[in-house]
C-alpha positions as CSV (number, residue, x, y, z in Angstrom):
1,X,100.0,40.4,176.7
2,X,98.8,41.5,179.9
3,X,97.9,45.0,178.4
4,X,95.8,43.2,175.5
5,X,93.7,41.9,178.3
6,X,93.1,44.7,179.5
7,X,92.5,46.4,176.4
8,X,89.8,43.6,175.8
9,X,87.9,43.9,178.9
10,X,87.4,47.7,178.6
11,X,86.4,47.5,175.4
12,X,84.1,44.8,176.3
13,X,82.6,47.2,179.5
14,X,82.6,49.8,176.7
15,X,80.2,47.9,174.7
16,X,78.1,47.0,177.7
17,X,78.3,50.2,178.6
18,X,76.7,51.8,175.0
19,X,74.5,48.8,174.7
20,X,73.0,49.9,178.5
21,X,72.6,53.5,176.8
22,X,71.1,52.4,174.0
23,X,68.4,49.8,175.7
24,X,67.6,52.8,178.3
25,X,67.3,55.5,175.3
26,X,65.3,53.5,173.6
27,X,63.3,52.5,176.4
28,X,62.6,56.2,177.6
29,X,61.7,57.5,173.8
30,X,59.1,54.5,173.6
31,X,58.0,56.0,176.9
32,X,57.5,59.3,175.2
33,X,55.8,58.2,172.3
34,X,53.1,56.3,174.7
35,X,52.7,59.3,176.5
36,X,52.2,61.5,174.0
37,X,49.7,59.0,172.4
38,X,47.9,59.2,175.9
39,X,48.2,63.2,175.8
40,X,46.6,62.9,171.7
41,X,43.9,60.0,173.0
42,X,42.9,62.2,176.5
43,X,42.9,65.6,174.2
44,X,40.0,64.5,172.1
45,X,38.1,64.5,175.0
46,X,38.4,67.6,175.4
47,X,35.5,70.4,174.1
48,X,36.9,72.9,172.1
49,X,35.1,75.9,172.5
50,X,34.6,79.0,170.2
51,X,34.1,81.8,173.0
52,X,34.9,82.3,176.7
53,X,32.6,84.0,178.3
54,X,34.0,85.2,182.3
55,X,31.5,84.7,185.0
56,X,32.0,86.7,188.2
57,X,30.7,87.0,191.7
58,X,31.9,88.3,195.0
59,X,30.0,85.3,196.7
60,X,30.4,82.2,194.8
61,X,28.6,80.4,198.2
62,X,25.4,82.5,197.6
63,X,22.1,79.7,196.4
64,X,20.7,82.1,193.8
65,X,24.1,83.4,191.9
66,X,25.3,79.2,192.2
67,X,22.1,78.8,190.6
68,X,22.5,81.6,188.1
69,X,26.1,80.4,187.0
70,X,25.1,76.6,186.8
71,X,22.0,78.1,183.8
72,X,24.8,80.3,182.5
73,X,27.7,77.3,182.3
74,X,25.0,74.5,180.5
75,X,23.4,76.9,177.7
76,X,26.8,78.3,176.8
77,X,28.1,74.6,176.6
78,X,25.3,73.3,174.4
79,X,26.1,76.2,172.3
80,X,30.5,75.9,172.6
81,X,30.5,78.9,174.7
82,X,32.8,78.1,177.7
83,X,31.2,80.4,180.5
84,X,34.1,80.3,183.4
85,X,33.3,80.7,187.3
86,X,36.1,83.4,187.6
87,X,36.6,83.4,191.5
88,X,36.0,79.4,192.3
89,X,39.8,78.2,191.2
90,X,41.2,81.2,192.6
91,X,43.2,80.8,196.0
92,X,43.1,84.2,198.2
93,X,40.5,86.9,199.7
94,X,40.3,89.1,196.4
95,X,38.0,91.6,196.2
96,X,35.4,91.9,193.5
97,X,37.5,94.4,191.7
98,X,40.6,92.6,191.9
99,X,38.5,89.6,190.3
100,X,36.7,91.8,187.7
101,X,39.8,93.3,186.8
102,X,42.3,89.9,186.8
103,X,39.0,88.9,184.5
104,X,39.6,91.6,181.8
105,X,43.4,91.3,182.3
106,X,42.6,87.7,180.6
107,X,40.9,88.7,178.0
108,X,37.6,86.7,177.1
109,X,34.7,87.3,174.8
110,X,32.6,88.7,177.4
111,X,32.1,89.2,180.9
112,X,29.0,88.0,183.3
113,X,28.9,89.9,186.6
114,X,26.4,89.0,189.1
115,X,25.2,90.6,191.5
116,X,27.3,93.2,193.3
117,X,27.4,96.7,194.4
118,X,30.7,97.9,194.6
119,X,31.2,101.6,193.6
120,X,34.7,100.7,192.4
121,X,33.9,98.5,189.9
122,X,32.4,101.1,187.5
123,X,35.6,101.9,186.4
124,X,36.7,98.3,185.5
125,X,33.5,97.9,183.8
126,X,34.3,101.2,181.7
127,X,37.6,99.9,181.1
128,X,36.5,96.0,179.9
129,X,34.0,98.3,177.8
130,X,37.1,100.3,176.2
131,X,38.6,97.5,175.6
132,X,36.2,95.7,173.3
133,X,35.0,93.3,176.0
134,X,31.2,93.5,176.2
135,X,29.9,93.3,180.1
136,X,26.1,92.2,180.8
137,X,25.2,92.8,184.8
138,X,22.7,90.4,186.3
139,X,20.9,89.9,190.0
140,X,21.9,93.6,191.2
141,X,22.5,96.4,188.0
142,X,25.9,98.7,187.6
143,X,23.9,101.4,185.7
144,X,25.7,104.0,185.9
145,X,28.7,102.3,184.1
146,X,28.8,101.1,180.7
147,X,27.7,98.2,180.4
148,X,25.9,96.8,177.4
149,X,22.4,94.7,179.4
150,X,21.2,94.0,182.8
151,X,19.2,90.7,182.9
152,X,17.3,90.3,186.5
153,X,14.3,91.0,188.5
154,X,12.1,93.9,188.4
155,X,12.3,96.2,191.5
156,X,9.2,97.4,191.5
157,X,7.5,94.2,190.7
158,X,9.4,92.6,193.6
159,X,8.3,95.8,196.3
160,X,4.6,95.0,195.1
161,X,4.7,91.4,196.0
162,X,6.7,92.1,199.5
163,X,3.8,94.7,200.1
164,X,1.2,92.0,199.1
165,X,2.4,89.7,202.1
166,X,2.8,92.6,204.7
167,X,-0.4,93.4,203.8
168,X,-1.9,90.1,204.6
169,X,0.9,89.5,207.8
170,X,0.8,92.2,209.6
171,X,-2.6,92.8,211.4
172,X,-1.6,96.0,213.0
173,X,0.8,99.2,211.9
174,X,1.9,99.4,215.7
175,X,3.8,96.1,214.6
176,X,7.5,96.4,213.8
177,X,8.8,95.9,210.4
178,X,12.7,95.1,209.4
179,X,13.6,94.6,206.0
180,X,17.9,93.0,205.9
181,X,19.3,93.8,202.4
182,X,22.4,92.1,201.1
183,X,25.4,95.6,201.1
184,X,25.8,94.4,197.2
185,X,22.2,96.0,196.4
186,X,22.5,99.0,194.5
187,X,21.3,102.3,196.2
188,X,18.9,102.9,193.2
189,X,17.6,99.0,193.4
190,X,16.8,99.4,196.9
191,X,15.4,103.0,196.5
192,X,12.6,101.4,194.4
193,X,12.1,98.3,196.2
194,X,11.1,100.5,199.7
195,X,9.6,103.2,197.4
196,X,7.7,100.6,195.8
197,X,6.3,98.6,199.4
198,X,5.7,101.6,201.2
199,X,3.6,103.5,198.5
200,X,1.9,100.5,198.1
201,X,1.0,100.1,201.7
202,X,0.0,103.5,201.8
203,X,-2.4,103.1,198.8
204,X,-4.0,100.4,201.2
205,X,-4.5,103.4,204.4
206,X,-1.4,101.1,206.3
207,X,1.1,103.1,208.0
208,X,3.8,100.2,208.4
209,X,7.1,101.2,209.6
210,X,10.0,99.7,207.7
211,X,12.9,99.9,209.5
212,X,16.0,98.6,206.8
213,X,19.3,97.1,207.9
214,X,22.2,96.0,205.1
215,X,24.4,93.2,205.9
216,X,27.3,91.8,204.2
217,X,26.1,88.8,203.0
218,X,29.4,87.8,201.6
219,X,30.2,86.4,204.8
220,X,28.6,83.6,206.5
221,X,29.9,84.5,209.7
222,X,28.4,88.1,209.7
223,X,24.9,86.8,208.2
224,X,24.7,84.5,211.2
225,X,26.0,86.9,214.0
226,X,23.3,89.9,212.5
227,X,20.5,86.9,212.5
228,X,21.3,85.5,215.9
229,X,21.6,89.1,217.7
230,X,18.3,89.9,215.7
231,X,16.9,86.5,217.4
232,X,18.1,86.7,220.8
233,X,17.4,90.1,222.1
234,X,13.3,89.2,222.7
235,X,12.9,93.4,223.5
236,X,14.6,94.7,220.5
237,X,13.0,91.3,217.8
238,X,10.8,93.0,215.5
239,X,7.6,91.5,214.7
240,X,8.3,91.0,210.7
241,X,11.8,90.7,209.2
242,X,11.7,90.4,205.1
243,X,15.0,88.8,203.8
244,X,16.0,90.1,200.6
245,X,19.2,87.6,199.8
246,X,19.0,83.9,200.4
247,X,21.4,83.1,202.8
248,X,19.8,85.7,205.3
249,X,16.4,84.0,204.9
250,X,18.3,80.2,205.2
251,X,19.9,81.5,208.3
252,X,16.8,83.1,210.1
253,X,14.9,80.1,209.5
254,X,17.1,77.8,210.9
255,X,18.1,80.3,213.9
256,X,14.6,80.4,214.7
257,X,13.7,76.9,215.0
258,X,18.1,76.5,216.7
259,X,16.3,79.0,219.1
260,X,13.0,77.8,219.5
261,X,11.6,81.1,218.1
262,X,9.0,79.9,215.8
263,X,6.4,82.2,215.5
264,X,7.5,84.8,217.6
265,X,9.0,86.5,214.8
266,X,7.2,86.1,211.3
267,X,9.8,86.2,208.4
268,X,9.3,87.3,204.4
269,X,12.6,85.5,202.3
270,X,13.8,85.5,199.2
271,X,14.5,82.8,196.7
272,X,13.5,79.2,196.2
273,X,16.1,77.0,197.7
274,X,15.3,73.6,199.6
275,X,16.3,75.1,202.5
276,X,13.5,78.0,201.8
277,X,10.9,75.6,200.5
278,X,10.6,73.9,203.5
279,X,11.1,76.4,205.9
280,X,7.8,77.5,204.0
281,X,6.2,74.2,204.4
282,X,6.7,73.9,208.1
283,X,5.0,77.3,208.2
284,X,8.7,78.9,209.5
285,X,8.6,81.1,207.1
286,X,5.6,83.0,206.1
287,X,6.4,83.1,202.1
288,X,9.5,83.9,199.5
289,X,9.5,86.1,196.2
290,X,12.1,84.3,194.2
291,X,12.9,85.1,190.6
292,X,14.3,82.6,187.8
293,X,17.8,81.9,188.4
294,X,18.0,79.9,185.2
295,X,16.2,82.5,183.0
296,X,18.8,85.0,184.1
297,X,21.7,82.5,183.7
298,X,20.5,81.6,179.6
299,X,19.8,84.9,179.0
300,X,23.0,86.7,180.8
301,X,24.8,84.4,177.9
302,X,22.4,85.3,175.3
303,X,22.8,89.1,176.0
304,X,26.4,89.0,176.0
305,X,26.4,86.5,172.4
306,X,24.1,89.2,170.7
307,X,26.1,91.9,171.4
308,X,28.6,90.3,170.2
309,X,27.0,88.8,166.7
310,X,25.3,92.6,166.3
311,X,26.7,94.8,168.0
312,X,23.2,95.5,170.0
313,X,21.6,94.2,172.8
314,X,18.5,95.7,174.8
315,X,19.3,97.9,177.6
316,X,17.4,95.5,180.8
317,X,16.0,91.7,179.9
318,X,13.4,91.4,182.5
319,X,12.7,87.9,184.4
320,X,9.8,86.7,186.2
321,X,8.7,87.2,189.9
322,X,6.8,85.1,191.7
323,X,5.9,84.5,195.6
324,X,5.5,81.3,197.2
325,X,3.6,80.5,200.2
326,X,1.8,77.9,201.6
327,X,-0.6,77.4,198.9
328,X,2.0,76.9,196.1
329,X,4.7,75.4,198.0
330,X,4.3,71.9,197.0
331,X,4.8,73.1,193.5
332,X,8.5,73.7,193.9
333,X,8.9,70.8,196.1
334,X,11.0,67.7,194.4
């Protein structure tokens, strides 16, 4: 009798037991299917796009390439072209060929470099190339590589305009002239940019000396040391400095005023930033050739979609070039 009891209760726990299973198994598969509904519901949020276009920089803090990308990301978007800021979700110090290469590794439709003069990446270029993966260089050129376009400023429209304001700033060629280049520059874009300034000062009888200093301008840190030591040494300041990369021109304008330097050294910058636009305005800074960052954004992702489409694209997309001073300032100001 006893053993019937007993029987009875386990069978009875046996039953709770499966009925516990049951209650819980269904419980968790309900919990699937809401998920999974939430998964479907979030998904068709989500743009689906027909090309991936791979955008990349060695100095995603720079104003003009943030600019440039920004153009590039919202006219391939309107058109489902996902443009991707290669080295912004990437944790570590890789270098531009370790991007440029991890970028053709994935595969996209295309590839966007901007502005960078590393001899090494030639090869990768040549090797996205190879591969069927069509690479348009903008802000600074690869031209010896293969790459299909370069969309950017003219050189020797931007040496005319710097020789324009040297002209007008500097009222004596005893006066000491230093023009700081961004290292990503390439040799032949800065060849025709001095060429350019110092043929057209000599056309005008001025025998300017221009002294030129590169500076790694992919580090904040070094822009700021190379600025400040420029700055603080009164004997060795020279009289003009023309900034040919934003953050150098940011920097000196704020190191001079940090410094309470204003108008002992007159400076020529680069680019249209806020920063820029009112350094101009408070009459910091004497005036800036900046070129369109969004033209060269749009058409960086049109050069790379007509390749594509036809298999031919021009050779250089010119952009324009335009200096700002104190008589057009208010123009760019919001």
């Amino acid at each position: 009798m006893e053993d019937k009891k007993n029987i009875s209760k386990k069978m009875i726990l046996y039953a709770l037991i499966s009925c516990a299973l049951c209650a819980m198994l269904i419980a968790v598969f309900h919990e699937l299917n809401v998920i999974h509904e939430i998964r479907n519901e979030d998904n068709k949020d989500i743009p689906v796009y027909k090309a991936k276009y791979a955008f990349v920089s060695s100095d995603d803090e720079d104003e003009l390439v943030k600019a440039v990308y920004d153009a590039a990301f919202n006219y391939g978007a309107q058109r489902d072209i996902y443009v991707e800021d290669f080295g912004a979700l990437r944790t570590g110090n890789y270098s531009i060929e370790e991007l440029l290469q991890m970028a053709v590794y994935s595969a996209p439709d295309g590839i966007i470099l901007c502005g960078d003069n590393d001899e090494e990446i030639n090869d990768v270029i040549n090797q996205a190339v190879d591969k069927g993966i069509p690479v348009v260089t903008c802000v600074s050129d690869r031209e010896q590589s293969k790459r299909q376009c370069y969309v950017g400023s003219n050189y020797y429209t931007m040496g005319m305009e710097y020789a324009k304001a040297l002209e007008e700033l500097v009222d004596s060629d005893d006066d000491t002239c230093l023009l700081m280049v961004p290292e990503t520059l390439s040799t032949v874009s800065r060849n025709t940019l001095i060429t350019t300034i110092m043929g057209e000062l000599a056309s005008k009888n001025r025998n300017i000396v221009l002294d030129v200093q590169p500076v790694d301008t992919s580090d904040n840190f070094v822009v700021e040391e190379k600025v400040r030591d420029l700055i603080l040494d009164s004997n060795a300041s020279p009289d003009v400095v023309i900034c040919l990369n934003p953050n150098i021109t940011s920097t000196m304008y704020r190191m001079l005023v940090d410094y309470n330097r204003v108008g002992d050294i007159s400076v020529i910058g680069y680019y249209n930033s806020e920063s820029i636009l009112k350094g101009i305005y408070k009459k910091v800074i004497y005036s800036s050739v900046t070129v369109d960052a969004v033209a060269i954004g749009e058409n960086s992702v049109k050069a790379v979609s007509e390749y594509i489409d036809t298999g031919f694209v021009s050779d250089y997309i010119p952009v324009d070039v335009e200096r700002i001073d104190g008589d057009n300032v208010e123009k760019y100001l919001n």
